[in-house]
Structure formats: structure tokens, C-alpha cells
N, C-alpha and C positions, 0 to 999 in steps of 0.2 A: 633232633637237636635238643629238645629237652628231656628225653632220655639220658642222652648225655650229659647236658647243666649236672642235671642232677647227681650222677654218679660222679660228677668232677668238685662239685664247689663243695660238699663232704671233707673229700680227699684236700682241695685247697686249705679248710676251717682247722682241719688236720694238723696239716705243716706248718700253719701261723702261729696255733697254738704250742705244738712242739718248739718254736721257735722263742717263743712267748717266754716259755715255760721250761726249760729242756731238763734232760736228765741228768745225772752227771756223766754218762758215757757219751748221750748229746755234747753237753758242753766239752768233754772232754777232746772231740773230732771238730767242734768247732774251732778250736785252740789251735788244734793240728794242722788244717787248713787255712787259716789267718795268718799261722806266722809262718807256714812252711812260703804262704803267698809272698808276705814281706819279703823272705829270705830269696824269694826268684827274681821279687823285684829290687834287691840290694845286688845281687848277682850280676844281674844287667846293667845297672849303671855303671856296676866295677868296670866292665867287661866295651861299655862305650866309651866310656871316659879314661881307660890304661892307657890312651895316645895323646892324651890331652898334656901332656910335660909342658911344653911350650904354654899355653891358655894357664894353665895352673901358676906357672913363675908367672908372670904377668898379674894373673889375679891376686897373687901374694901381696905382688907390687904395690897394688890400691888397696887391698888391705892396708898394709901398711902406712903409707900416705893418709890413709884417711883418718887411721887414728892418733898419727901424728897430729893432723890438723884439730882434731876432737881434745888434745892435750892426754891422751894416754901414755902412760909410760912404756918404755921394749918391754915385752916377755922377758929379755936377757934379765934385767933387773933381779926380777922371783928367781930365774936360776939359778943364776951366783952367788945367791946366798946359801944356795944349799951343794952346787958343783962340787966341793971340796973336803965334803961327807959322803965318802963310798958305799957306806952301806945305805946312809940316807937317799940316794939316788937308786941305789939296788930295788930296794923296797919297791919306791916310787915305779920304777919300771913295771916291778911281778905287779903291783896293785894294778896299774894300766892296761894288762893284759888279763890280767885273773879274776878282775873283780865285774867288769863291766855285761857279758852275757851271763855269768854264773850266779852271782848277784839278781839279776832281772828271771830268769827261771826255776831257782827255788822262793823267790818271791811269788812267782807266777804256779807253783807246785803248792807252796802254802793256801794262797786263794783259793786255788781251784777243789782244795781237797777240806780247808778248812772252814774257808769263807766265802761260800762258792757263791752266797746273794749278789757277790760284788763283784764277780767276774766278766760279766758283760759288760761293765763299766770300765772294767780296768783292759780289758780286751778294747773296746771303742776308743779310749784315750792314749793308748800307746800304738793302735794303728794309727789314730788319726797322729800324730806326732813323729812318728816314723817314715810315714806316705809324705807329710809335708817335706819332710828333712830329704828323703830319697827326689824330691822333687830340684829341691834345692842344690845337691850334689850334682844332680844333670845338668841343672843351669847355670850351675858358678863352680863350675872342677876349682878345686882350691888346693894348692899344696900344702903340709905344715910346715911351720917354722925349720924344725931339723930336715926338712928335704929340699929349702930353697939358697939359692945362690949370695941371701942375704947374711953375710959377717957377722959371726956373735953369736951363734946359736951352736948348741954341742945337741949331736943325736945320742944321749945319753943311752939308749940301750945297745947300739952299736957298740962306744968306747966304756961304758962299764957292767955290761950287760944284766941281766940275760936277755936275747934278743931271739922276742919272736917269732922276726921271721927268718931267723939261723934254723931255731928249734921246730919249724913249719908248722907254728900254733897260729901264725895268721897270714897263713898263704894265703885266705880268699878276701884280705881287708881289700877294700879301695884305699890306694895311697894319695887319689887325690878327693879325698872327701871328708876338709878339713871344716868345712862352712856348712852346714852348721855341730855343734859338736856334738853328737847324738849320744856320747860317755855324761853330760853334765845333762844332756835334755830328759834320758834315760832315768838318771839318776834322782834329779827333781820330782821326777814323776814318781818315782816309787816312794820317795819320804812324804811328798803330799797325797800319797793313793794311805800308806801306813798312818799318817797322823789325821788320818779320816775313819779309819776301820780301828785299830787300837784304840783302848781306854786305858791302858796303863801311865802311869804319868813319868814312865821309861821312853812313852813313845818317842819323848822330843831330843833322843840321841841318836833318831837316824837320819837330823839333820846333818850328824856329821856328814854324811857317807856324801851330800850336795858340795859341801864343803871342801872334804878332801877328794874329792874329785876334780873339782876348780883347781887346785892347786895341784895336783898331779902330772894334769894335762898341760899346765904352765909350764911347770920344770922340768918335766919329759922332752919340750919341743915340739909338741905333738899337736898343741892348739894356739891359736891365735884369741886374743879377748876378743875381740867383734865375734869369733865361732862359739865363744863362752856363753854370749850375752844372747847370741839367736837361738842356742840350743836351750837356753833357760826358760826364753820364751815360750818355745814350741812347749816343752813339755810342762810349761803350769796352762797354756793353753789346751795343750790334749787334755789334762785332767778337768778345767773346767766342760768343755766338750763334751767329754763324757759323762759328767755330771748331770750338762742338759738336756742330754740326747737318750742314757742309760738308765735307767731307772731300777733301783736295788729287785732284785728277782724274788717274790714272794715264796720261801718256802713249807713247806706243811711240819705238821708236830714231827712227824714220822722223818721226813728228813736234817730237822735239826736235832734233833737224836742221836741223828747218824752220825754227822758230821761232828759233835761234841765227844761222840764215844773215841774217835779218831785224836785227839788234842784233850788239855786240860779242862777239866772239869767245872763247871759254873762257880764251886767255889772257889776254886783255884784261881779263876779270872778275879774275881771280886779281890779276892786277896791280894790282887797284883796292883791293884787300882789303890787298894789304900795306902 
């Protein structure tokens, strides 16, 4: 038995420290298992909750009701002021569909290759914000606005397109996984992960991207405010989370070397700051 301790808790000091510490082809396979994980467990939900039609209109229901009772105005409202601008709803559509995983993985592509001290952190808070949300989608199947029974609402990429799921860009969404909004929880998370890691005094224009995604998901039909307000949550919580749980990954002279010869140059950065 202590033959073996021994040949074993090596090999254990091993893995923690790898873990501790990784490489970038570590982290790089960490990545790849974390989200491919997420992606099995958004699969599944889809995949439980596709019969859930009935529970979803119903949930819509109290959605609804509830934020009547809270004094929130319709969705319909933000719509209509924009419904009658074709291209302005066009936009809004392709933004809907284009910007939300493509956006989130050259952000995540950026990190990994330029600021990769941050990437444990940024890996823990958008798991953690995602597992919760995937949580959520199991226990409250929600319909959107443009797939339920309630009057007033236009499914803008149906009647002005271009639509999705015509062009089978999002055969694999859940259509009933409107609660929480994981497009605005996503979105937060990546402008406060950027206005943490940036020093440019540009960074505070990728509060747009929080912004016009609030608004997007309004006048698309695609989200409800209470799905707004939970997915905003989630993700300034994944990023605190991550914050306390992550701790920036100490790297050596040798590899911030590496990683500056790949992007602009320390003067460059400085430059961009003034």
C-alpha cells in the first residue's frame, strides 16, 4: 500500500498543478470539454421540453400577468415603433441570430490566445451562468412573445425575414427556452468580462452590444422583460462567481512573450489607453 501512495500522490500533485497552471493546449481542451459539455446539456433540454407547447403558453400566461401586475408596459409597445421600418427589423433579425454564439467565441478565441490569464475565469462565469439558465429552461419551458397565442405580437423573422429557422441556422434552438434570456445574460457577461481585461478607454463601447441586444430581443418577439431581467442577472452573477472562485493564472516571462508577439505590441496597448 505504500508502494503505491507513493507512485500515486506524484502523479495526483501532477494533475492539480497542471490544472492549477495549464498550458495553452491544456486550456485549450479544457475549453473544448466545458462547452462541448454545455452544448449536450442545452441539447437535452431542447430535446425534453419540445412537448412542453401546452406548459409554455400557460407560462407565457403568468409571465404576462405578472408583469402587468408589476406595472410593465407590452413588449408590443418597443415593437411598433420600429415594425414599419423593413430594413430596421431586417437588421434586428440577422443581429438575433448572428451576433449571439459568434460574438461569444471570438471573444472566447481572443482570451484564449491573447489573454489566456483570464480564461479560467471567464470559462467558470459563463459556465456557471449557463448551467443556471439551462436549469431554468427545464423548470419554466417558456414560450416567446412571437410563438404564443397572445394578440400583438408579429414573429418578425417569419413576416420580414430572414428566418432562421427557414435557412436551418437554428434547427437545434429550444423554442421554448425563453426564461431566462441567455442572448442579454451572454451578452453582459462578455462587456463586464471586456471592461475588466481592457485598458483602452474604447472599452466602454461594448456596453453597446448589452444594450442593443436588450432591444433586439424586444422587437424580434423573441423575449419577454422578466426573461430580460433574469438573464441580466445570471450573467453579472456568473461574472462575479468567477471573479471569486477564479483567480487570474499566473503566467511566466516566457509565456507573456508569447502571447504579446500574437497581438499588438506594449506600445501599441499604451497608445490606445491615452
Amino acid at each position: 500500500m505504500g508502494q503505491f501512495m507513493e507512485a500515486v500522490i506524484p502523479k495526483i500533485n501532477k494533475i492539480i498543478t497542471i490544472c492549477k497552471k495549464p498550458s495553452l493546449r491544456v486550456s485549450i481542451a479544457f475549453n473544448v470539454v466545458a462547452f462541448g459539455l454545455l452544448w449536450l446539456g442545452y441539447s437535452a433540454v431542447r430535446r425534453i421540453t419540445s412537448g412542453s407547447f401546452q406548459l409554455a403558453q400557460e407560462n407565457a400566461a403568468r409571465v404576462v400577468d405578472f408583469q402587468e401586475r408589476i406595472g410593465l408596459p407590452s413588449e408590443t409597445v418597443l415593437q411598433k415603433q420600429i415594425i414599419d421600418v423593413d430594413w430596421i427589423v431586417q437588421v434586428a433579425n440577422v443581429f438575433y441570430f448572428a451576433m449571439h454564439f459568434p460574438s461569444m467565441i471570438l471573444f472566447l478565441l481572443w482570451a484564449m490566445f491573447r489573454k489566456r490569464e483570464w480564461m479560467a475565469r471567464i470559462r467558470f462565469a459563463l459556465i456557471s451562468t449557463t448551467a443556471i439558465g439551462l436549469i431554468i429552461h427545464l423548470a419554466f419551458p417558456l414560450a416567446p412573445p412571437r410563438l404564443t397565442e397572445i394578440p400583438g405580437f408579429v414573429d418578425t423573422a417569419k413576416v420580414f425575414g430572414p428566418d432562421p429557422y427557414k435557412l436551418g441556422i437554428a434547427k437545434a434552438a429550444n423554442q421554448f427556452a425563453a426564461m431566462p434570456s441567455l442572448h442579454v445574460g451572454w451578452a453582459l457577461l462578455l462587456a463586464l468580462a471586456v471592461l475588466s481585461i481592457v485598458k483602452s478607454r474604447y472599452r466602454w463601447l461594448i456596453v453597446l452590444h448589452p444594450v442593443i441586444t436588450t432591444i433586439v430581443v424586444v422587437v424580434t418577439a423573441n423575449h419577454w422583460w422578466l426573461d430580460i431581467f433574469v438573464g441580466a442577472i445570471l450573467g453579472w452573477a456568473g461574472w462575479l462567481i468567477g471573479f471569486k472562485y477564479r483567480p487570474l493564472l499566473k503566467l511566466s516571462k516566457k509565456e507573456k512573450t508569447s502571447l504579446t508577439s500574437l497581438g499588438p505590441s506594449a506600445s501599441e496597448d499604451e497608445a490606445l489607453k491615452e
